[in-house]
C-alpha positions as CSV (number, residue, x, y, z in Angstrom):
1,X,32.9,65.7,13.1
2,X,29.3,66.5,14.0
3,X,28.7,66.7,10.0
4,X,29.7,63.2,9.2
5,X,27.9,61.9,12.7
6,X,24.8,63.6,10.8
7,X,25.3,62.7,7.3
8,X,26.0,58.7,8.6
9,X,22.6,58.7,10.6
10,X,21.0,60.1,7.4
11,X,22.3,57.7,5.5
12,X,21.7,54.9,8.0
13,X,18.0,55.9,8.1
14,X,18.2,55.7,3.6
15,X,19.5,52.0,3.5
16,X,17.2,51.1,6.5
17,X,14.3,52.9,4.3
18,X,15.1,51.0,0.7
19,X,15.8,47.7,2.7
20,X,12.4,47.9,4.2
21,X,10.8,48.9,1.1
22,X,11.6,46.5,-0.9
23,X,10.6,43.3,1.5
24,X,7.6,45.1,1.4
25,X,7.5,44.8,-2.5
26,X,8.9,41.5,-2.6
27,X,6.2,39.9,0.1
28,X,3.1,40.1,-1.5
29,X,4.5,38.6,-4.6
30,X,5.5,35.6,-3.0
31,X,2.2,35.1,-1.4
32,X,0.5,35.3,-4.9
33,X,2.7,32.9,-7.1
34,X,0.4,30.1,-8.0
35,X,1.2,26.7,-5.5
36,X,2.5,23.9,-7.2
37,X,0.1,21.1,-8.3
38,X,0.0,18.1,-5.5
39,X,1.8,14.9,-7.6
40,X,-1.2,13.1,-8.7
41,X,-1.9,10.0,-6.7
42,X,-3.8,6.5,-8.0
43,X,-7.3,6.3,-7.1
44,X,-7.9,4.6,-3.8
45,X,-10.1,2.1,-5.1
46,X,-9.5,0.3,-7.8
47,X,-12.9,-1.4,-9.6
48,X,-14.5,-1.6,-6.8
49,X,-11.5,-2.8,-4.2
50,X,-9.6,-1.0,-1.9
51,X,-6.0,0.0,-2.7
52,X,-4.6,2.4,-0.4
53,X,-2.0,4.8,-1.7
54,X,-0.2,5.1,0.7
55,X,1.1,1.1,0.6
56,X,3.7,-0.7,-1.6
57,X,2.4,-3.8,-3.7
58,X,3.7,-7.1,-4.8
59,X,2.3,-8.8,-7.8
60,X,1.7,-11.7,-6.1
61,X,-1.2,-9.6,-4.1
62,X,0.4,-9.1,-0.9
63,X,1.1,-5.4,0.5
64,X,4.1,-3.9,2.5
65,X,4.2,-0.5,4.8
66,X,7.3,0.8,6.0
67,X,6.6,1.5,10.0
68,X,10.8,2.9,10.1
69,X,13.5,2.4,8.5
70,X,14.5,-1.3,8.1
71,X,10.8,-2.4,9.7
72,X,8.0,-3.3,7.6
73,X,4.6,-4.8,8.2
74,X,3.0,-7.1,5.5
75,X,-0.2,-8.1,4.7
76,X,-2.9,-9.0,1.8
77,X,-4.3,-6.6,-0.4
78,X,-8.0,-7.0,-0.7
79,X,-8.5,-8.8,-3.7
80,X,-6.6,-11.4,-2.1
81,X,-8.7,-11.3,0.6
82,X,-12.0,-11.6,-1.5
83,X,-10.2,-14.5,-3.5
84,X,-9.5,-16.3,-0.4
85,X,-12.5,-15.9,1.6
86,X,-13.5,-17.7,4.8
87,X,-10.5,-19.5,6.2
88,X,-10.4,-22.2,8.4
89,X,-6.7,-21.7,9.5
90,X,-3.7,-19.5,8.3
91,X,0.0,-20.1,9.2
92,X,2.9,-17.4,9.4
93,X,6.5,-17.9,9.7
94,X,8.0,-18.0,13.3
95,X,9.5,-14.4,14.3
96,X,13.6,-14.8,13.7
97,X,13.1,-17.0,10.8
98,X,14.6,-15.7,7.4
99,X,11.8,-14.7,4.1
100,X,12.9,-14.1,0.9
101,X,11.2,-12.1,-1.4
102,X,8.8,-14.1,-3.9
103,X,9.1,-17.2,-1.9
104,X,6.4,-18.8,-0.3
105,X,5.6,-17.4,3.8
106,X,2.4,-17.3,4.2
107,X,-0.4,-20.6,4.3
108,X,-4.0,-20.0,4.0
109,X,-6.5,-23.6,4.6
110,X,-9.9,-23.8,3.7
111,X,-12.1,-26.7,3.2
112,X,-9.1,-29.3,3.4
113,X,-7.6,-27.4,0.5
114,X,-4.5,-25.4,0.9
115,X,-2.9,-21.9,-0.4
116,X,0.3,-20.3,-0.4
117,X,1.1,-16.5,-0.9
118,X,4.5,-15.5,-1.3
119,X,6.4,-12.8,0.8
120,X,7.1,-8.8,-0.9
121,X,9.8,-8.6,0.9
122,X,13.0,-10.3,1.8
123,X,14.4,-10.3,5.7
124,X,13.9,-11.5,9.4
125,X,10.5,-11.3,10.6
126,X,9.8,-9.8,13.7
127,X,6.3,-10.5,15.0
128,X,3.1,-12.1,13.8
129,X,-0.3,-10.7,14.5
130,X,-1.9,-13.1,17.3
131,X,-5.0,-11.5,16.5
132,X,-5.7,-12.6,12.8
133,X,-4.6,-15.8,13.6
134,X,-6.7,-16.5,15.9
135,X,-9.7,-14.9,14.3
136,X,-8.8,-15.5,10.5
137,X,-12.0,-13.7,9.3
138,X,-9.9,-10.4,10.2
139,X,-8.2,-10.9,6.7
140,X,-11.1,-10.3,5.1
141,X,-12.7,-7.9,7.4
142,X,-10.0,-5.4,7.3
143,X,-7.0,-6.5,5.4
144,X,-5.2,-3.5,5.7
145,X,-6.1,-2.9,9.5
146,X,-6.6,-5.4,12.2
147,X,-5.8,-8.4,9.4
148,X,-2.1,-7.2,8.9
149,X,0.0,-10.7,9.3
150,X,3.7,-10.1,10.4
151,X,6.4,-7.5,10.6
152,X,9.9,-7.7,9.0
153,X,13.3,-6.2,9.4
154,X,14.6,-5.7,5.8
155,X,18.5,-5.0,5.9
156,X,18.4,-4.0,1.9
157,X,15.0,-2.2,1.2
158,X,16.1,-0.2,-2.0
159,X,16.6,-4.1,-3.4
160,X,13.2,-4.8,-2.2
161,X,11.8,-2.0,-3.7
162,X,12.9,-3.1,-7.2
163,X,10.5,-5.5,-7.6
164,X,7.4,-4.3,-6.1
165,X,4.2,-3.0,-8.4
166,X,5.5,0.8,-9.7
167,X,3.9,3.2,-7.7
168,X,2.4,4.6,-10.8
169,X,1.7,1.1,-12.1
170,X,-0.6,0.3,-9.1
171,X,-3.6,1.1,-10.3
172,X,-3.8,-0.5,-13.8
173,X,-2.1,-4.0,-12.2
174,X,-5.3,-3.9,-9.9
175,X,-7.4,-2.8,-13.1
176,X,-5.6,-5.8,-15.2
177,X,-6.6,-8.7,-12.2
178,X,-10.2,-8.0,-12.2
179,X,-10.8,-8.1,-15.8
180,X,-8.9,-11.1,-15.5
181,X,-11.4,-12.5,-13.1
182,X,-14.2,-11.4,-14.8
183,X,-12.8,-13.1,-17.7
184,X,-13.7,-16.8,-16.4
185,X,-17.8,-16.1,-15.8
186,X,-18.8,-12.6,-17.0
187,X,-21.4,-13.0,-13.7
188,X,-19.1,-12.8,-11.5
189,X,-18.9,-8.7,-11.6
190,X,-22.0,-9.3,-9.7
191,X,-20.5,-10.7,-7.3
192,X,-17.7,-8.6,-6.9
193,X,-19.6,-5.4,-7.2
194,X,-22.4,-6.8,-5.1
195,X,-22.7,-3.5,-2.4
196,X,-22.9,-0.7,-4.5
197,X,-19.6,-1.3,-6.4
198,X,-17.5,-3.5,-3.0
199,X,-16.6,-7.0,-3.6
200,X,-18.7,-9.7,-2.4
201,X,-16.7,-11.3,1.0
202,X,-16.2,-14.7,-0.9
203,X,-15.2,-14.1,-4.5
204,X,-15.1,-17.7,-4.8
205,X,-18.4,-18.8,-3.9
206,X,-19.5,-17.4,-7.6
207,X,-17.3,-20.0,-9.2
208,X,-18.5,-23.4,-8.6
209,X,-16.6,-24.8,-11.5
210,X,-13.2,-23.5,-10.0
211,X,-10.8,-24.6,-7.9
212,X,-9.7,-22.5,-5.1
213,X,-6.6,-23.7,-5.0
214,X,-5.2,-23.1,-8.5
215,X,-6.9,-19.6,-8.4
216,X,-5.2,-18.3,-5.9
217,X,-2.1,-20.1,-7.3
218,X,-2.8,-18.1,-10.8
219,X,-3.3,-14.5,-8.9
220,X,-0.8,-15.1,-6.0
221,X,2.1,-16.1,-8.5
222,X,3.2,-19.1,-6.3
């Protein structure tokens, strides 16, 4: 009996041994395989505006960011901003009424003249930021910050989704715009390039012949 006690610790003390061993062995070899490759992200700024990464786009220049699940907050990307420059007045939709995607939400006034901009998402809005419209410059100052314009409960947001710029897509939609732009007075990449690559705060002033109005209409699809 006092052999097999023997021979089991022995063996016990073997298997305990091997087992040991080979985490030993298997360690280091996990800590050396090469780390995967981050998925490459589109550039953050686009000639020369911003376009954070980290936000969902709708052709018509607005942005989206999801806060939860089922809450968004909306705003304009900055070439929007640029395009629309000083504002006299913006209006937003009342919290509890009903957007739907691609349809006009969002008024912008400036010099008597009138914009629309339509919404990237489709559901009940939630809030509006006080802050922006009281102090419209905000929009421009910090369009993804302090100039956000309204939150929205979105019931469906995989439908949503569907239509918004590809995330891979982003950066040569943005690309496409400007040339665009630059297409109706080759002078105006001065203008939007006027601080060391940033857009000028009025991309509009640079195009006397223009009218505001059916600019943004071209850009903002609305």
């Amino acid at each position: 009996m006092t052999v097999i006690l023997v021979l089991a610790t022995f063996l016990t003390f073997i298997v305990l041994d091997y087992v040991l061993s080979r985490r030993q062995a298997v360690q280091p070899a996990v800590q050396a395989a090469p780390r995967k490759r981050p998925a490459v992200l589109q550039p953050s700024v686009v000639e020369g505006f911003l376009v954070p990464e980290e936000l969902r786009y709708h052709p018509g220049h607005s942005w989206l960011r999801h806060e939860r699940k089922h809450l968004a907050r909306v705003g304009v990307d900055e070439f929007a901003a640029a395009l629309l420059g000083p504002l006299a007045k913006l209006e937003l939709p009342q919290p509890g009424r009903w957007v739907r995607q691609g349809q006009s939400a969002m008024v912008f006034r400036r010099d008597g003249e009138k914009s629309e901009m339509v919404s990237p998402i489709e559901g009940e809005v939630v809030e509006v930021n006080p802050d922006v419209l009281s102090d419209p410059s905000l929009l421009r100052k910090d369009p993804y910050g302090r100039g956000w314009l309204m939150t929205v409960f979105v019931p469906d947001e995989e439908s949503t989704a569907r239509n918004l710029v590809p995330k891979g897509l982003v950066g040569n939609w943005m690309r496409e715009a400007v040339e665009r732009l630059y297409a109706r007075q080759p002078q105006l990449a001065g203008a939007v390039a006027a601080d060391g690559g940033r857009p000028a705060d009025d991309i509009f002033a640079a195009l006397p012949e223009a009218s505001w109005k059916e600019l943004t209409r071209e850009f903002f699809l609305n």
